[in-house]
C-alpha positions as a Markdown table, in Angstrom:
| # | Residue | x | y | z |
|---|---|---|---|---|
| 1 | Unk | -7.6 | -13.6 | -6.2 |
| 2 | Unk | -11.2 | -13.1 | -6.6 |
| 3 | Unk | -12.4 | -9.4 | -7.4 |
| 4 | Unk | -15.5 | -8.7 | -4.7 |
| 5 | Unk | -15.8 | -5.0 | -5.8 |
| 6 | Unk | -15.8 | -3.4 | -9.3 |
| 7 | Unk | -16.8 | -0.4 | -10.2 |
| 8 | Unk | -16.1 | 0.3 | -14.1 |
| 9 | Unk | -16.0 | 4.4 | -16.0 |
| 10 | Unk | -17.8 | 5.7 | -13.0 |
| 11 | Unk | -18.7 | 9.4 | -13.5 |
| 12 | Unk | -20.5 | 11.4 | -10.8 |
| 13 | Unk | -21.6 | 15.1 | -11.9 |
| 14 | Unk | -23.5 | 17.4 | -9.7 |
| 15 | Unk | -26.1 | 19.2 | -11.6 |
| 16 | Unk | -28.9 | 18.1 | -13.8 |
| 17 | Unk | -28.1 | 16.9 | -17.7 |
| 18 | Unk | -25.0 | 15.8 | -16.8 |
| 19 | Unk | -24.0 | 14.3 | -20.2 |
| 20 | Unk | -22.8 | 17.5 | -21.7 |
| 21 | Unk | -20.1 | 16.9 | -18.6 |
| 22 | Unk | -19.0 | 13.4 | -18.9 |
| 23 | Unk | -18.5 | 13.7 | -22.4 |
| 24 | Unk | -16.5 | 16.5 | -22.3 |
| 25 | Unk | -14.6 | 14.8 | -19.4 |
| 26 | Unk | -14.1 | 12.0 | -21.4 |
| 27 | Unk | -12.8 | 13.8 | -24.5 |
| 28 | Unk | -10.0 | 15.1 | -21.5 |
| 29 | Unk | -10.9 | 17.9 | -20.0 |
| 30 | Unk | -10.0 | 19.1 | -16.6 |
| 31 | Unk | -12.6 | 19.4 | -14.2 |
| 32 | Unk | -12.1 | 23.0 | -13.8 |
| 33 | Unk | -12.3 | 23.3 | -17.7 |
| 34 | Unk | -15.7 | 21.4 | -17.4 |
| 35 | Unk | -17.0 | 23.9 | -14.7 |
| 36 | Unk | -16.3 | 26.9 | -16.5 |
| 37 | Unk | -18.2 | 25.6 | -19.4 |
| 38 | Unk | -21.2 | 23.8 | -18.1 |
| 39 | Unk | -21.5 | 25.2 | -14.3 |
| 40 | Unk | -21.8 | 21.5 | -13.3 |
| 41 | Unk | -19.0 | 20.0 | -10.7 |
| 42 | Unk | -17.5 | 16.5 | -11.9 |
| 43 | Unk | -16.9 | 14.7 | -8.9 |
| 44 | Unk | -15.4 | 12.0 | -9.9 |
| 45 | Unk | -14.3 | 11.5 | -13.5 |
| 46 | Unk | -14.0 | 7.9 | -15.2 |
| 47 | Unk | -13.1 | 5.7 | -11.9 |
| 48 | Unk | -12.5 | 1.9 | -12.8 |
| 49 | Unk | -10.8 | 0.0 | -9.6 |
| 50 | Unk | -11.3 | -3.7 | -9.0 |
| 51 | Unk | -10.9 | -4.3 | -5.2 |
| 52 | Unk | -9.7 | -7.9 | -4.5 |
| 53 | Unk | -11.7 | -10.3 | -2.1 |
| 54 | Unk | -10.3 | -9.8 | 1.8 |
| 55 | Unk | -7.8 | -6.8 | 0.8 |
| 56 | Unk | -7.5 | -3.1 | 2.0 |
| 57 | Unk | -7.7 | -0.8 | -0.4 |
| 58 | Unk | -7.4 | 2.8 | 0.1 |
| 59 | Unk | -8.4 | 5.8 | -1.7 |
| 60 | Unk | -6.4 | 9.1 | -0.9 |
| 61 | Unk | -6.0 | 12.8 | -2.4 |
| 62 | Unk | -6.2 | 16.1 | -1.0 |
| 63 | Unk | -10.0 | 17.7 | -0.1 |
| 64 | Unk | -11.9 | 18.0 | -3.2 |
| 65 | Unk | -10.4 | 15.5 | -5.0 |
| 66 | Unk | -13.7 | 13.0 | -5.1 |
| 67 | Unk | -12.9 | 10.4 | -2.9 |
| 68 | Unk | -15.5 | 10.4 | -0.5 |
| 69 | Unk | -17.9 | 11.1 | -3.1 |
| 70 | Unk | -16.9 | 7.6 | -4.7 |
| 71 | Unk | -16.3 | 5.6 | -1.6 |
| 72 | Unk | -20.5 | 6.7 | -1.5 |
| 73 | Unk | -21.3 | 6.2 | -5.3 |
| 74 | Unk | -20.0 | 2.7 | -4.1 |
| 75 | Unk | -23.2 | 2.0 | -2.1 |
| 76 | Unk | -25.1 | 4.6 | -3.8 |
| 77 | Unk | -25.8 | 6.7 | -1.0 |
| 78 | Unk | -24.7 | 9.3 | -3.9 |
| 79 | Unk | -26.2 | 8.1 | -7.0 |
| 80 | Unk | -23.7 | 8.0 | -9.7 |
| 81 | Unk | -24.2 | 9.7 | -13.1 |
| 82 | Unk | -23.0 | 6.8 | -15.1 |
| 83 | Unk | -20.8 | 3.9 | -15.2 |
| 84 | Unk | -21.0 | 0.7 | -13.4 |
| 85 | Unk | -20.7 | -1.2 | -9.7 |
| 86 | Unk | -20.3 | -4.6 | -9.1 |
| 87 | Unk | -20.7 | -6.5 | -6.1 |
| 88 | Unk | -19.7 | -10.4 | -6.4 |
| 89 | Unk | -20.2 | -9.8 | -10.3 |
| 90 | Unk | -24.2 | -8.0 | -9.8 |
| 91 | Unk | -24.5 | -4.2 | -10.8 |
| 92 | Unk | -25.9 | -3.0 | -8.1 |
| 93 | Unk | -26.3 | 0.6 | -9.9 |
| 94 | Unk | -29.2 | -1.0 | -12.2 |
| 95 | Unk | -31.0 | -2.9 | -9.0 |
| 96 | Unk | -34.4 | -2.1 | -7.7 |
| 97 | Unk | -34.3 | 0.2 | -4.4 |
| 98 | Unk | -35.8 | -3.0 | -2.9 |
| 99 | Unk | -32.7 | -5.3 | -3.8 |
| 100 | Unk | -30.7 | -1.8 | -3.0 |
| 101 | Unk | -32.1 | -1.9 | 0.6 |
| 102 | Unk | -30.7 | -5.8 | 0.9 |
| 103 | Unk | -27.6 | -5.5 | -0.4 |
| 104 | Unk | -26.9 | -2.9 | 2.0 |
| 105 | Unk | -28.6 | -5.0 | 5.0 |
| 106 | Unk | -26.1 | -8.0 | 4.0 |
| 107 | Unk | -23.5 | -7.0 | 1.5 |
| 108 | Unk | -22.0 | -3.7 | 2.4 |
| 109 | Unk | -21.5 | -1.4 | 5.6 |
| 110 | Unk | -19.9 | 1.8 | 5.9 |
| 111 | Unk | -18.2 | 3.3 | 9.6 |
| 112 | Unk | -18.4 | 7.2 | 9.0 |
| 113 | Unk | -16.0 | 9.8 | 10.2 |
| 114 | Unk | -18.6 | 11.5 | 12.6 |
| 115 | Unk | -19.5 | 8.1 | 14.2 |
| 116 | Unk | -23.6 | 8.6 | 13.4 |
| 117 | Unk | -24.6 | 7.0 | 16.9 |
| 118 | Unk | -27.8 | 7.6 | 18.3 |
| 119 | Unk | -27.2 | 9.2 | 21.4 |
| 120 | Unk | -30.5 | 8.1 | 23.3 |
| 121 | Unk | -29.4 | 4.4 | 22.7 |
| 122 | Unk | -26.8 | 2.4 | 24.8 |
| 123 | Unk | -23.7 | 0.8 | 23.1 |
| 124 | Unk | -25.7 | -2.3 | 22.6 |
| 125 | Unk | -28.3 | -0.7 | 20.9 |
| 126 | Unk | -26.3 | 1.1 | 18.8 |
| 127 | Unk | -24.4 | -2.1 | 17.2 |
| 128 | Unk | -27.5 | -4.1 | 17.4 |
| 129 | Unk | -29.6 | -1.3 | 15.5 |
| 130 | Unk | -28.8 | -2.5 | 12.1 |
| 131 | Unk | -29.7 | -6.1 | 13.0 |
| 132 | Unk | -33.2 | -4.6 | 14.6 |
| 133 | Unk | -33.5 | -3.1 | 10.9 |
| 134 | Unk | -33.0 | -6.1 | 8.9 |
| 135 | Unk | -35.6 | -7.6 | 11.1 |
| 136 | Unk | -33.5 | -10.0 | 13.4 |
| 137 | Unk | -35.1 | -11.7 | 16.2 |
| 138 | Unk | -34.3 | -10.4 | 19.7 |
| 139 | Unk | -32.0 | -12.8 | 21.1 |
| 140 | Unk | -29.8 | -13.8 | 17.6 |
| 141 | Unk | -29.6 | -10.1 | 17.2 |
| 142 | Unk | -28.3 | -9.5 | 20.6 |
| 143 | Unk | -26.2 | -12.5 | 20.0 |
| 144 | Unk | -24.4 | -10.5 | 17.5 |
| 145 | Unk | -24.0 | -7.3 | 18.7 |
| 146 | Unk | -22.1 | -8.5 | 21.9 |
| 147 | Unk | -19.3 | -10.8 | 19.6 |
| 148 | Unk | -18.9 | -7.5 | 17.1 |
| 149 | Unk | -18.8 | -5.5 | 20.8 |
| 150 | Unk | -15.9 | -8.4 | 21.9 |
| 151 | Unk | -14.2 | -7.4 | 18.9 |
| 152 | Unk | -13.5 | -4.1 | 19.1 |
| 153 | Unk | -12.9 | -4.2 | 22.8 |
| 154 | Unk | -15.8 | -2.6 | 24.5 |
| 155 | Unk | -17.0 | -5.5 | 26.3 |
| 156 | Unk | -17.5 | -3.4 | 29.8 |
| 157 | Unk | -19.3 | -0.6 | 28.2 |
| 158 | Unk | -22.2 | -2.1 | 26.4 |
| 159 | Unk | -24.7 | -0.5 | 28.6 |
| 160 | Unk | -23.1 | 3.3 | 28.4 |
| 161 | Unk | -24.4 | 5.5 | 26.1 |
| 162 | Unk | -22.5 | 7.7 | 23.4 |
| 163 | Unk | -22.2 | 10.9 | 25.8 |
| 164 | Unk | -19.8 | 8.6 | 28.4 |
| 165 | Unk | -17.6 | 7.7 | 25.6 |
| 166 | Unk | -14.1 | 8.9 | 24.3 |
| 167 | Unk | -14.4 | 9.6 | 20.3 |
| 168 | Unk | -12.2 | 6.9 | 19.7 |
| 169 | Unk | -14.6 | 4.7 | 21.8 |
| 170 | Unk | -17.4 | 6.2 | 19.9 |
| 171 | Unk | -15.6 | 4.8 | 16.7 |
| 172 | Unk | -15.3 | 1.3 | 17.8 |
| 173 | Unk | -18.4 | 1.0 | 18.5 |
| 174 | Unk | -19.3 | 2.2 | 15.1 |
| 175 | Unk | -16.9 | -0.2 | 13.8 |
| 176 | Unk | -19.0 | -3.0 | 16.0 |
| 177 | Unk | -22.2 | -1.9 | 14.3 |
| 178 | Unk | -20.9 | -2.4 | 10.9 |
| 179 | Unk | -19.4 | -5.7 | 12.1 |
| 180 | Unk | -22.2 | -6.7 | 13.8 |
| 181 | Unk | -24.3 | -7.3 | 9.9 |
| 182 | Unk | -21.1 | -9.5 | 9.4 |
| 183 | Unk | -20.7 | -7.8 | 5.5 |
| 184 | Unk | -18.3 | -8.7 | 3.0 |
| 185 | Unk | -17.5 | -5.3 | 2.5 |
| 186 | Unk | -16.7 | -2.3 | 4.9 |
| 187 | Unk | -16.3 | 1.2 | 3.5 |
| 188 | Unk | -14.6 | 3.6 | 5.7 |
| 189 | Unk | -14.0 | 7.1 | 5.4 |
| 190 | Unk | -11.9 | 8.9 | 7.2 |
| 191 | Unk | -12.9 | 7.3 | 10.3 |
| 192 | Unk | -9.6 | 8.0 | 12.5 |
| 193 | Unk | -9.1 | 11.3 | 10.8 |
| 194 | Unk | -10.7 | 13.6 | 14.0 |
| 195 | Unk | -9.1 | 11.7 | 16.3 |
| 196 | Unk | -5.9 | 12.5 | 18.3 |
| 197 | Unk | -2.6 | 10.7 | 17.0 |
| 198 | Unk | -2.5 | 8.3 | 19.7 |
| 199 | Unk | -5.9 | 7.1 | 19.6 |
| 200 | Unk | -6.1 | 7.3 | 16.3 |
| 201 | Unk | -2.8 | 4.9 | 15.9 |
| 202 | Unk | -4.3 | 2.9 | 18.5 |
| 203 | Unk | -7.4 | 1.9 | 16.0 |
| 204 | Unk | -5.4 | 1.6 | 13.5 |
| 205 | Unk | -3.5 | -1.4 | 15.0 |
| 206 | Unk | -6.8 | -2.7 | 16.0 |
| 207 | Unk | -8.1 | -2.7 | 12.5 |
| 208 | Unk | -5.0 | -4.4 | 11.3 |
| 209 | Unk | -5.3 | -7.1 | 14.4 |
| 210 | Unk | -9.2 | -7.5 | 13.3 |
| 211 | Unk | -8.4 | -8.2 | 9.9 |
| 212 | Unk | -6.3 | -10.5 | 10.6 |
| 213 | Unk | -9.2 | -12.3 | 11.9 |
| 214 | Unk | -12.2 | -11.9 | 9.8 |
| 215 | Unk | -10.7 | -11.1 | 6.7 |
| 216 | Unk | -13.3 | -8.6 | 5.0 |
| 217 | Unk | -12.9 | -6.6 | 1.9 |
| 218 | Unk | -12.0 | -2.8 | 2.6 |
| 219 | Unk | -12.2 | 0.1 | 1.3 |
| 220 | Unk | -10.9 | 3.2 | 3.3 |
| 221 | Unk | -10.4 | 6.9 | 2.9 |
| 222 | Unk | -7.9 | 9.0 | 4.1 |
| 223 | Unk | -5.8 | 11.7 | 2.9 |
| 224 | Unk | -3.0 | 11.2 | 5.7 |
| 225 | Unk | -0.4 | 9.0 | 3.6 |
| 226 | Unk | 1.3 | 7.4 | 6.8 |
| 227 | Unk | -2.4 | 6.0 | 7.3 |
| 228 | Unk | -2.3 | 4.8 | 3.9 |
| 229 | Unk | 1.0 | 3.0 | 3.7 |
| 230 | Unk | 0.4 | 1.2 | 7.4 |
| 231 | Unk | -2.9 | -0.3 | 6.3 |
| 232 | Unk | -3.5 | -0.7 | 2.6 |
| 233 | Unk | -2.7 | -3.6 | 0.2 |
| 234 | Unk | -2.6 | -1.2 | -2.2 |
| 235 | Unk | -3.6 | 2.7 | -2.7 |
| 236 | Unk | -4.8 | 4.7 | -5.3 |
| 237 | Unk | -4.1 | 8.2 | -5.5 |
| 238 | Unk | -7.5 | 10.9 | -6.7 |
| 239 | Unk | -7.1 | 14.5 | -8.2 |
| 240 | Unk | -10.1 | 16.0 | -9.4 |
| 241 | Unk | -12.0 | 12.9 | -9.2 |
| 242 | Unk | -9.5 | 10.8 | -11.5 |
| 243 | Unk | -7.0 | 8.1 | -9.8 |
| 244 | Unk | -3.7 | 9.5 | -10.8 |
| 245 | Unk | -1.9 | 5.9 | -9.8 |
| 246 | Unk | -3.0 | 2.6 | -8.5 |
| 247 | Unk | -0.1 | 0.1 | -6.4 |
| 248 | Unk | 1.1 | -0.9 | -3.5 |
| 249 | Unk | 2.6 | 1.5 | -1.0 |
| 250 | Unk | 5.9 | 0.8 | -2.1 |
| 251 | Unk | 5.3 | 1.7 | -5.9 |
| 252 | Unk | 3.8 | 4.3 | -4.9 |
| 253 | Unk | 6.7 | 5.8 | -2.7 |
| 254 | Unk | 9.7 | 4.1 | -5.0 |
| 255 | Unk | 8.1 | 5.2 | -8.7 |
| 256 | Unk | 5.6 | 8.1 | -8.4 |
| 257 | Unk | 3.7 | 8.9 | -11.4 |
| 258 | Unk | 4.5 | 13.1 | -11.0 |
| 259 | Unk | 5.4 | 15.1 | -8.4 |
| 260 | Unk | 1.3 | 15.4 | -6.8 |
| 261 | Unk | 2.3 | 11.9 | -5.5 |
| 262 | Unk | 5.5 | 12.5 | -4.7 |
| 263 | Unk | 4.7 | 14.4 | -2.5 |
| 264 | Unk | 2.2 | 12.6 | -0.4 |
| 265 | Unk | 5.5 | 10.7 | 0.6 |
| 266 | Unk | 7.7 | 13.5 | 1.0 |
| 267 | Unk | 7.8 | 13.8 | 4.5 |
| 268 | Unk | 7.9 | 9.6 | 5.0 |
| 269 | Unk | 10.8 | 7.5 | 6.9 |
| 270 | Unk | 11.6 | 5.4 | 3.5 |
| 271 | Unk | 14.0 | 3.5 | 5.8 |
| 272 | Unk | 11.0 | 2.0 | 7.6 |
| 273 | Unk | 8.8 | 0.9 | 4.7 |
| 274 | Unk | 11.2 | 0.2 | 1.6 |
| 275 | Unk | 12.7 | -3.4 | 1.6 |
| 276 | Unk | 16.3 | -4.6 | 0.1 |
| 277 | Unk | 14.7 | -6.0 | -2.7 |
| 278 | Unk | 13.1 | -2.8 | -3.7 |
| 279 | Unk | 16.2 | -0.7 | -4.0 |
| 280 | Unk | 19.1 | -3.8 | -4.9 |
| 281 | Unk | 21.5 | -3.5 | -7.9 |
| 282 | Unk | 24.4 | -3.4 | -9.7 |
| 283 | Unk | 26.7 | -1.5 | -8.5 |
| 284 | Unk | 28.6 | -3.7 | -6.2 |
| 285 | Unk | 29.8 | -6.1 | -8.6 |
| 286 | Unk | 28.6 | -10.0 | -8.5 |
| 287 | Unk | 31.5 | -12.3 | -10.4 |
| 288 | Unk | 31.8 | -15.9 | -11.1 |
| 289 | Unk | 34.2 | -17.4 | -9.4 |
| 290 | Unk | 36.6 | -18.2 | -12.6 |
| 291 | Unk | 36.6 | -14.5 | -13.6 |
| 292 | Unk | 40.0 | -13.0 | -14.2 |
| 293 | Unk | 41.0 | -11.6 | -10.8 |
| 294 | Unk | 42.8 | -8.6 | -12.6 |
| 295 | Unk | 39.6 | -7.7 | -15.0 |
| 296 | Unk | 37.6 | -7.8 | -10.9 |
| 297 | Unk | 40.2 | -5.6 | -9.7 |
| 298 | Unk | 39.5 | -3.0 | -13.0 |
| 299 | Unk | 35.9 | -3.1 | -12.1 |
| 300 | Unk | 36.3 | -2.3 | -9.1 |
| 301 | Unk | 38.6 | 0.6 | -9.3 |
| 302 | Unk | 35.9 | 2.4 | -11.8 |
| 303 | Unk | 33.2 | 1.6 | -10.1 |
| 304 | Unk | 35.1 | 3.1 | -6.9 |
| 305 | Unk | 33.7 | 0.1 | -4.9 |
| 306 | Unk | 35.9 | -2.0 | -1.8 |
| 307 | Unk | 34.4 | -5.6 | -2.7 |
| 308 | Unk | 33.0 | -7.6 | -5.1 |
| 309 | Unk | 30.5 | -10.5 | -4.7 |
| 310 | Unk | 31.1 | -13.7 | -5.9 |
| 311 | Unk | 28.4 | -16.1 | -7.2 |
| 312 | Unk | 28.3 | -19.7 | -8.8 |
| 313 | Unk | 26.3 | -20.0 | -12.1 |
| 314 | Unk | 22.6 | -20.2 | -10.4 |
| 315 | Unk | 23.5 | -17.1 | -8.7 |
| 316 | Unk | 24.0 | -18.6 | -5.2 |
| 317 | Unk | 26.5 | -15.9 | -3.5 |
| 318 | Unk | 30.1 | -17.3 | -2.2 |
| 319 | Unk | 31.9 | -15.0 | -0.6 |
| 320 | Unk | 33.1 | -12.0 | -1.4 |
| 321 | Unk | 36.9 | -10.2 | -2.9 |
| 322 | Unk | 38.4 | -7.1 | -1.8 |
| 323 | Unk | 39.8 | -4.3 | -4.2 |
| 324 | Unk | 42.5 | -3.6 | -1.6 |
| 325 | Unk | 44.2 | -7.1 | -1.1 |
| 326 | Unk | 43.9 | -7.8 | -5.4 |
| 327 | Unk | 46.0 | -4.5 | -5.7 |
| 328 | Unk | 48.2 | -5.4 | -2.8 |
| 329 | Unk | 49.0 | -8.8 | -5.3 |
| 330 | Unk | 50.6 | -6.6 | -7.9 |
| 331 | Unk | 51.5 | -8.6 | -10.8 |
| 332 | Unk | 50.3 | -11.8 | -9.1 |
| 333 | Unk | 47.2 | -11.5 | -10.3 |
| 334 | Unk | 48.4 | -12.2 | -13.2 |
| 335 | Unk | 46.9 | -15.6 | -14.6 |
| 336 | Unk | 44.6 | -16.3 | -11.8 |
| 337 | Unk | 41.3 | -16.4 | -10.7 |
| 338 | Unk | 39.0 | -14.1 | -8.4 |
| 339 | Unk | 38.5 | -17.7 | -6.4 |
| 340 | Unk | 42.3 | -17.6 | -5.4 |
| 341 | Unk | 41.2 | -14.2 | -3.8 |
| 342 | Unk | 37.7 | -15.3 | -2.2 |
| 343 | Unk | 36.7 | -15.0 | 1.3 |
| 344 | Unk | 34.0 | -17.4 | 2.2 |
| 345 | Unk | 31.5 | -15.3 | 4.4 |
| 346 | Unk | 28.4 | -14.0 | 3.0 |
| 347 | Unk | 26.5 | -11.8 | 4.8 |
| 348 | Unk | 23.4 | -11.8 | 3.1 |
| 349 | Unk | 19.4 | -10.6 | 3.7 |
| 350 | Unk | 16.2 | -11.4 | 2.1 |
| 351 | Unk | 14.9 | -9.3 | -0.7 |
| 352 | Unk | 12.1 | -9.1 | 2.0 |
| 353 | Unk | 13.5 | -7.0 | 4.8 |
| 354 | Unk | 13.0 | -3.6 | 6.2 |
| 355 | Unk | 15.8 | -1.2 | 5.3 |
| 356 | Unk | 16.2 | -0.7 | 9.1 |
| 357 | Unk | 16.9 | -4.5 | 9.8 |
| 358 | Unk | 19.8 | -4.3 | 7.8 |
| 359 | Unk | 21.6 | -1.7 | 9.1 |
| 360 | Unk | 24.1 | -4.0 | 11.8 |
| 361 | Unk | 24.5 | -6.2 | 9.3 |
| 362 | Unk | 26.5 | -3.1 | 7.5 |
| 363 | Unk | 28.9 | -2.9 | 10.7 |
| 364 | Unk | 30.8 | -5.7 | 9.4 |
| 365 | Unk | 31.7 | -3.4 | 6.3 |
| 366 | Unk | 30.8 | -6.0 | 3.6 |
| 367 | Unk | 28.7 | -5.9 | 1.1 |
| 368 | Unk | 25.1 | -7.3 | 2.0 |
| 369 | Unk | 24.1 | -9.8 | -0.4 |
| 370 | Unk | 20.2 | -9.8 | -1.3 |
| 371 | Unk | 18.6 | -12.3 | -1.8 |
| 372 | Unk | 15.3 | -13.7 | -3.6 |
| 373 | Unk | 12.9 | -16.5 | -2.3 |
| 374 | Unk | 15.3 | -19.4 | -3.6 |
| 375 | Unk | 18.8 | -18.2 | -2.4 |
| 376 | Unk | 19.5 | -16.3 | -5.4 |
| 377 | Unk | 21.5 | -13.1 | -5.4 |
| 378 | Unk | 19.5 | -10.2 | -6.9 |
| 379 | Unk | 22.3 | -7.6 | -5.7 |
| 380 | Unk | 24.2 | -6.3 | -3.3 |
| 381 | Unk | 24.2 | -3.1 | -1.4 |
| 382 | Unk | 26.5 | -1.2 | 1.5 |
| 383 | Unk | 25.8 | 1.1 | 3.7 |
| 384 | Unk | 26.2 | 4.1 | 1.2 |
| 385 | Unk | 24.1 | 2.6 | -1.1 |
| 386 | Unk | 21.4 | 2.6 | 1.3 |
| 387 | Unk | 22.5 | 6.5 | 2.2 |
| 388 | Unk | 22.4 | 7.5 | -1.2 |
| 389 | Unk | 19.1 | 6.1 | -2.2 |
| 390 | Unk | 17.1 | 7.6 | 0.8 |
| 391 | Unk | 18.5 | 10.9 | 0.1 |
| 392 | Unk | 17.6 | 11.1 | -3.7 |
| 393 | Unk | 14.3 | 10.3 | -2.8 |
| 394 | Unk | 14.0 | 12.7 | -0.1 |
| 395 | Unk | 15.2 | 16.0 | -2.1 |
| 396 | Unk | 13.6 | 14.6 | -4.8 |
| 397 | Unk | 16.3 | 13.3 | -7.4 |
| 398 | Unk | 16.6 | 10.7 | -9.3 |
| 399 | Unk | 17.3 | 7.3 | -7.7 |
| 400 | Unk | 20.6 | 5.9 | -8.4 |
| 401 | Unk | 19.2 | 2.1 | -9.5 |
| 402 | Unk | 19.2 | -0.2 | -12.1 |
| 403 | Unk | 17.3 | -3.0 | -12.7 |
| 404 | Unk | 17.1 | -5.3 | -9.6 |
| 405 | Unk | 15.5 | -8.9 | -9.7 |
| 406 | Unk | 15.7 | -9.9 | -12.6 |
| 407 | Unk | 18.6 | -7.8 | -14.7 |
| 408 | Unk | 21.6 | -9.6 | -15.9 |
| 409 | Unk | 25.0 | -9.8 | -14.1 |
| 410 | Unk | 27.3 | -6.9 | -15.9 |
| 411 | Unk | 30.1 | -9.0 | -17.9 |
| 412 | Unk | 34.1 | -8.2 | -18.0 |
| 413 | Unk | 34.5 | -11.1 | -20.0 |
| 414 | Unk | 33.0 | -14.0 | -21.8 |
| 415 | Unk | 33.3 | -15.8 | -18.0 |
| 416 | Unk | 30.7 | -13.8 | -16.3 |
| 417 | Unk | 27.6 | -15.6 | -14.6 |
């Protein structure tokens, strides 16, 4: 996918001669270290990110962390103290203010958190200031402003001014004016963050419903982690103007870095977020079909598991054996097969689904096979699996996995998949 926006060892420090700063920060010292030493305040602290064309990519960390300082180094309305920022491959930190000025009129818009209407203006105006700025005639201008208006919903109000609106109205129609200059790029920050939950979840949805339609490249602030994980592609995580990690939601939640991002997700419903794929394994047994049904049953009696999953040599699952009835064989086992002993239902699930979806599927008391884009078993997973797993994560312990797509079948013999 093509890279829109690149910014590369971005450093901003407030406070003139800032080099003493950035290279102390780049030897590795903490920003506090830096302050004590040079009175200057690093900002943000060597900052590469390369934000893919049409994607949502948010920057999070608690207040003071930098990222609303970079999220403006990005269109220099903060001009950084080094490094660089690319825009469809152009450094727009070594342009001319005059090139500046158009990039901004065509490139890049940013919706603020305090909505910056004018309050003498009407809707309308508002959204179709920009365009009046850039120089637009009248009537394309006004052409504009009323699809960006349509948009966002406000169709009825365009002649009200900001005064008659609620403050999540007030933010749509900030969103229309950034719209309305149809940019590649939209930076947002924390523009649902002084909004009550409802209305704030409310424009949420519609940003996810509008960028379903138009597609742009985004780059949004927050420091509320639910925020993040419902909107971004992926999310990088700030502390002391560094990114501490960079991935999507789920790495993020499943393999924290240290505990500061651990606990962004502490508090999360991992049940609603995590998918099959991301917490399958081993520990229900898959067999081939001409394992020995006696060296099945001896797994499964140390592994304290009920069934076992059977699969063919690409992995296709075909049914399933149960620990119970192989004991209740006694010394018939003896000679034969785990296929003598095989119960043709599957029920199985896509690597793909939500955690919740899966939980009827457990009523049946059978393992859940898991499945990858061609059929293929990647594991298998009950009900207690699922249990355990959420509640490591949410105390904090260790998760009980191993490898999932991927990792080899475990052998009892020289007959294993």
């Amino acid at each position: 996918m093509t890279v829109k926006l690149e910014a590369s060892r971005l450093f901003k420090v407030y406070g003139t001669h800032p080099a003493e700063a950035i290279e102390l920060a780049r030897q590795g010292l903490p920003s506090r270290e830096i302050l004590q030493k040079t009175h200057k305040v690093l900002a943000v602290s060597d900052v590469s990110l390369a934000v893919r064309e049409g994607e949502i990519f948010t920057i999070m960390g608690l207040s003071g962390s930098g990222k609303s300082t970079l999220v403006r180094c990005l269109n220099r309305l903060v001009e950084p103290s080094a490094g660089a920022i690319l825009i469809d491959g152009e450094d727009i930190a070594a342009v001319s203010p005059a090139r500046l000025r158009e990039i901004r009129r065509t490139k890049i818009a940013m919706v603020f958190q305090n909505f910056a209407l004018l309050p003498h203006k009407s809707v309308l105006e508002n959204v179709e200031f920009g365009l009046y700025l850039r120089g637009e005639p009248a009537a394309p201008r006004r052409t504009k402003a009323l699809e960006a208006i349509e948009r966002v919903g406000l169709s009825e109000w365009i002649d009200r001014r900001p005064e008659n609106l609620s403050g999540g109205m007030k933010q749509r129609v900030g969103l229309a004016r950034a719209l309305a200059n149809d940019p590649d790029i939209l930076l947002m920050d924390e523009p649902f963050s002084a909004l009550d939950p409802l209305i704030r979840a409310d424009l949420q949805n519609a940003l996810l419903k509008l960028q379903r339609d138009i597609k742009k490249t985004i780059v949004f602030i927050t420091h509320d982690f639910h925020e993040a994980v419902k909107l971004s592609d992926r999310v990088a995580i700030m502390r002391e103007g560094r990114f501490v990690q960079v991935g999507t939601p789920q790495e993020i939640v499943l393999r924290p870095v240290d505990d500061y991002v651990a606990n962004f997700a502490r508090d999360l419903d991992r049940s609603k977020m995590l998918c099959a794929g991301d917490i399958a394994h081993m520990r229900i047994p898959l067999v081939a079909a001409d394992l020995s049904a006696s060296e099945v049953l001896d797994r499964l009696r140390k592994g304290d598991k009920a069934h076992a999953l059977v699969v063919d040599a690409q992995r296709m699952p075909l049914g399933y054996v149960c620990r119970q009835e192989l004991a209740n064989a006694g010394g018939g086992l003896a000679g034969r097969t785990v296929a003598a002993y095989q119960h043709d239902t599957v029920v199985s699930a896509a690597g793909s689904s939500v955690l919740t979806t899966l939980f009827p599927s457990f009523e049946q008391r059978l393992p859940v096979a898991i499945l990858d884009g061609h059929g293929r078993a990647i594991g298998a997973m009950d009900a207690s699996d699922v249990l355990m797993q959420l509640s490591d994560m949410a105390e904090g312990r260790p998760r009980r996995v191993l490898p999932a797509a991927g990792g080899s079948i475990e052998p009892a013999s020289s007959k294993s998949v």
